[in-house]
C-alpha positions as CSV (number, residue, x, y, z in Angstrom):
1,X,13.4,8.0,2.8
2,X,14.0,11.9,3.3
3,X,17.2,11.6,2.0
4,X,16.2,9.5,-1.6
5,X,13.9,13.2,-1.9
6,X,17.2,15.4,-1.4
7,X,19.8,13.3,-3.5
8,X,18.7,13.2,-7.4
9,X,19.0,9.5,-7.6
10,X,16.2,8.3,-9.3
11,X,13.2,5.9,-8.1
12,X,14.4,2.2,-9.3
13,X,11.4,0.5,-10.2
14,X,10.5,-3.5,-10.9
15,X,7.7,-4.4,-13.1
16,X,6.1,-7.8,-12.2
17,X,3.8,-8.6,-14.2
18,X,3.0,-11.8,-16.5
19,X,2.2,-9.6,-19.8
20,X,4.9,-8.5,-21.6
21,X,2.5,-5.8,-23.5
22,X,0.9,-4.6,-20.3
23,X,4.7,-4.1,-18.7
24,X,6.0,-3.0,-22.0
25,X,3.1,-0.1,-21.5
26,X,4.2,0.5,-17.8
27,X,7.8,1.1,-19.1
28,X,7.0,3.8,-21.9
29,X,4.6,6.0,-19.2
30,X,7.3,5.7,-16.9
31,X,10.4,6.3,-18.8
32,X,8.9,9.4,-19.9
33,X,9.7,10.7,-16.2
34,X,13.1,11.6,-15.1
35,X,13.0,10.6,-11.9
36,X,11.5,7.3,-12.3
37,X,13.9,4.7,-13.8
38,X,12.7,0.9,-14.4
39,X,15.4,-1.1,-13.9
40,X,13.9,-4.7,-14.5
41,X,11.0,-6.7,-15.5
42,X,9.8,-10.0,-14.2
43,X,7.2,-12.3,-15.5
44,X,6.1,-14.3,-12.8
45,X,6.2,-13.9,-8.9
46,X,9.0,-15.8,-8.4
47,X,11.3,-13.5,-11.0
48,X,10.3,-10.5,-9.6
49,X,10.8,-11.8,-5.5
50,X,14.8,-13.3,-7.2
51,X,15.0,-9.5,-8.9
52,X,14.2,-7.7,-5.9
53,X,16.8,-9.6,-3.8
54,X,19.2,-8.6,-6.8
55,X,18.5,-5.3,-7.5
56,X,17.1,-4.0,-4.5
57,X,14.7,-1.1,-6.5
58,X,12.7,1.5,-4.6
59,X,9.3,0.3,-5.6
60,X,8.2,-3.1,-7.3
61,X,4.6,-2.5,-9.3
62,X,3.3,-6.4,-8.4
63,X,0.9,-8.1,-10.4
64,X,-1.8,-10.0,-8.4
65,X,-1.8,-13.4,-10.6
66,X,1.0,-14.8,-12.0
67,X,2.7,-18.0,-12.6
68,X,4.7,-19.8,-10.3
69,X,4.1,-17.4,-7.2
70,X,1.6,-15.1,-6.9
71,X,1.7,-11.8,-6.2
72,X,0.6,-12.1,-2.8
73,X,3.0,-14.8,-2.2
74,X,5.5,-12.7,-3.8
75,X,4.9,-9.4,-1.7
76,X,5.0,-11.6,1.9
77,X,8.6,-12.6,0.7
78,X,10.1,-9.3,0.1
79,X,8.4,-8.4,2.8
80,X,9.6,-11.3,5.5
81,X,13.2,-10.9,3.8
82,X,13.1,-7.1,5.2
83,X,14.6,-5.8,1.7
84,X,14.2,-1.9,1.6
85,X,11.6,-2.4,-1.2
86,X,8.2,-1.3,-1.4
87,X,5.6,-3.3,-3.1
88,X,2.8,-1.3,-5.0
89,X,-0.3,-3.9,-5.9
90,X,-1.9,-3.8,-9.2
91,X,-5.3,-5.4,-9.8
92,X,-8.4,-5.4,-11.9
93,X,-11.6,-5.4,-10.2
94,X,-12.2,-8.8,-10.7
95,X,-9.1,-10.2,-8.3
96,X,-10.5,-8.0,-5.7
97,X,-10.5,-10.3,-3.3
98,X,-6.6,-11.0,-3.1
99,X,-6.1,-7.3,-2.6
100,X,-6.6,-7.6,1.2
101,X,-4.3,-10.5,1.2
102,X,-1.6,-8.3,-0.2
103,X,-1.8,-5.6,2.1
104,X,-1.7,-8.2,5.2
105,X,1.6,-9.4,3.2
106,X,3.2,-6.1,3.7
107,X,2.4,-4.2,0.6
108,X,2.5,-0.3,0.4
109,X,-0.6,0.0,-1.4
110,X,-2.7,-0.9,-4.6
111,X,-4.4,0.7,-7.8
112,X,-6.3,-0.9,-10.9
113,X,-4.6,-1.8,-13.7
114,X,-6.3,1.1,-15.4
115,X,-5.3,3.8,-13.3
116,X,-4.3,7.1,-15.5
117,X,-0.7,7.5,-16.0
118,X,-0.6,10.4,-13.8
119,X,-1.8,8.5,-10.2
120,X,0.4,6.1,-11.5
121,X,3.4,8.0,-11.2
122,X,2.3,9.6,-8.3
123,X,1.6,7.0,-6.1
124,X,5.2,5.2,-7.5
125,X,6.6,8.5,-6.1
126,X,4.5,8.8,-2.8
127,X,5.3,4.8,-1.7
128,X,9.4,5.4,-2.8
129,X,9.0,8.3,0.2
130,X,8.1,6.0,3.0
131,X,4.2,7.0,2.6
132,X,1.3,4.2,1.5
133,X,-0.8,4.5,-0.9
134,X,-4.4,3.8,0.1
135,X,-7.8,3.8,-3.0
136,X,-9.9,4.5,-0.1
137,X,-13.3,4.1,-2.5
138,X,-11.7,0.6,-3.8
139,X,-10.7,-0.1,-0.5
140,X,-14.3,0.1,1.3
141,X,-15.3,-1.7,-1.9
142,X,-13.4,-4.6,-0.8
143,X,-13.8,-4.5,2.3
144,X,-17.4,-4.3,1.7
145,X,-17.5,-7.0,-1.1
146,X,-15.2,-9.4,1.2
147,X,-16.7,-8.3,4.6
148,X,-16.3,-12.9,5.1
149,X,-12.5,-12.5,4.9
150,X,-12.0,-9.9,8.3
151,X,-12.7,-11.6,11.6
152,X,-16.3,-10.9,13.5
153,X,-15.2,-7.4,15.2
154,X,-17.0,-8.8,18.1
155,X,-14.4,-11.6,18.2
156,X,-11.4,-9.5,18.3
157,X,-9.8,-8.2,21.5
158,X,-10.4,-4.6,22.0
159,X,-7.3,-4.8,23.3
160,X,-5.5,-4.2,19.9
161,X,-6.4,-0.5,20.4
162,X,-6.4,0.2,24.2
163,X,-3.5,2.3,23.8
164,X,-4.5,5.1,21.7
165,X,-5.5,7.8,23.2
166,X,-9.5,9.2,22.3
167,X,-7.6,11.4,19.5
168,X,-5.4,8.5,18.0
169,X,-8.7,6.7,17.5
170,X,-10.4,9.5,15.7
171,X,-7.4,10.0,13.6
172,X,-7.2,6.1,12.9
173,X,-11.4,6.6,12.0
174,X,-10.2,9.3,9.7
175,X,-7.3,7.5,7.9
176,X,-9.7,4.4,7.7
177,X,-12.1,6.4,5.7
178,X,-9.5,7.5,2.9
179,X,-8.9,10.8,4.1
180,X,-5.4,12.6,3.3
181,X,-3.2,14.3,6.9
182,X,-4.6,17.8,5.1
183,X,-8.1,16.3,5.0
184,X,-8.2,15.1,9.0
185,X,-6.4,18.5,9.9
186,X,-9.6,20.2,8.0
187,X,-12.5,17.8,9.3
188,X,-10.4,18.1,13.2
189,X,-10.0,21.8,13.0
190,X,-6.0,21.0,14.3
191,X,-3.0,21.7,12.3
192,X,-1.4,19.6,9.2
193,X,1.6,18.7,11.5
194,X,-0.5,17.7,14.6
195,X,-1.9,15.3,12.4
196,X,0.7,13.6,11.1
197,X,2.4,13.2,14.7
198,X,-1.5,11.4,15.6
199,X,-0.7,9.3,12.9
200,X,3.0,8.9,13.4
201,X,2.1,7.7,17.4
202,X,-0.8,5.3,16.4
203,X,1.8,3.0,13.7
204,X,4.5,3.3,16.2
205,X,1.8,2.5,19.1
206,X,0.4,-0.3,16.9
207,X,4.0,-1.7,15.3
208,X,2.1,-0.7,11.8
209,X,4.3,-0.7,8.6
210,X,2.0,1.9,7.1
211,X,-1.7,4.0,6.4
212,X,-2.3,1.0,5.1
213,X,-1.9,-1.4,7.1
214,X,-3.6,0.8,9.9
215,X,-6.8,0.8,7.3
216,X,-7.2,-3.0,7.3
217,X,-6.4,-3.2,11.1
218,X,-9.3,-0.7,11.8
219,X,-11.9,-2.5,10.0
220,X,-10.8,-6.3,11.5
221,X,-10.5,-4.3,14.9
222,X,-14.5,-3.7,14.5
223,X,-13.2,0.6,15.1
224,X,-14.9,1.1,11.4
225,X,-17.0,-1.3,9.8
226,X,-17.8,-3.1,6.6
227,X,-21.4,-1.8,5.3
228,X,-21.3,0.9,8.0
């Protein structure tokens, strides 16, 4: 991903999304960035999964419901068909609950529809770098909202963490709670780059894709809990 930063090629983006006004909004915020470059719409789930086997783009911005396949459905395909695409969620706060389906699909992140333009196009340019993006106060809304959709933590195996070390776990506690590698390094009293080798050994350790993935797998491990 280092090496998308150093050339000057553009992030190729794919909006999915089954309003043509909503997408046609998308474009003009976008296109008013010179690094960002929208290369295709689609208006179902299907469209945009056929687009991003096509066109291969940096980042598709996935709606959560849309006809034919939804965007969950959608995100699990790219995902399973290992295409160097990241899927970024979009969702209102009344399709919450799909939004943890999404990120057990394999998606880099999420934000709501009405996010200002600049998060926007700073979480387009933080998921085309390899990083996820992770709405840590909408994310322990969820999980708090759909606390029925993770398994009973005292029903999962312990097991899933035994090989962090006392460290990795804190840090995992700390990424689960929102906080930025700046933020840990702060609330630790370590360095910036000590943190993000923690966090680099606990995906690797836990064959995570991302932050975000290592979110939802901390609060269906029972590590952090809903309502906590």
């Amino acid at each position: 991903m280092t090496d998308r930063v150093a050339s000057a090629r553009p992030v190729r983006i794919l909006l999915a999304d089954d309003q043509p006004l909503l997408r046609t909004g998308f474009r003009m915020v976008l296109g008013a960035e010179g690094d960002l470059d929208v290369v295709a719409e689609a208006g179902d789930g299907l469209e945009a999964v056929e687009l991003s086997r096509r066109l291969l783009p940096d980042v598709v911005l996935m709606d959560i419901r849309m006809p034919r396949m939804d965007g969950v459905t959608a995100t699990r395909a790219i995902v399973d068909a290992r295409l160097p695409v990241r899927v970024l969620v979009l969702t209102t706060f009344d399709l919450d609950e799909y939004v943890v389906g999404a990120l057990r699909a394999g998606a880099s992140g999420f934000l709501a529809k009405d996010v200002p333009a600049e998060e926007l196009i700073a979480a387009i340019r933080t998921v085309a770098g390899g990083d996820a993006v992770v709405a840590p106060r909408i994310l322990r809304r969820l999980l708090d909202r759909f606390a029925d959709l993770l398994p009973d933590p005292a029903a999962t195996p312990s097991a899933v963490l035994s090989t962090l070390t006392d460290r990795e776990r804190e840090v995992l506690v700390q990424v689960a709670r929102g906080l930025s590698n700046a933020e840990i390094a702060v609330a630790l009293s370590v360095s910036e780059t000590t943190i993000k080798t923690h966090v680099g050994h606990v995906l690797t350790k836990l064959r995570l894709r991302d932050r975000v993935q290592a979110v939802v797998l901390a609060y269906e491990s029972g590590l952090v809990r809903p309502r906590a």
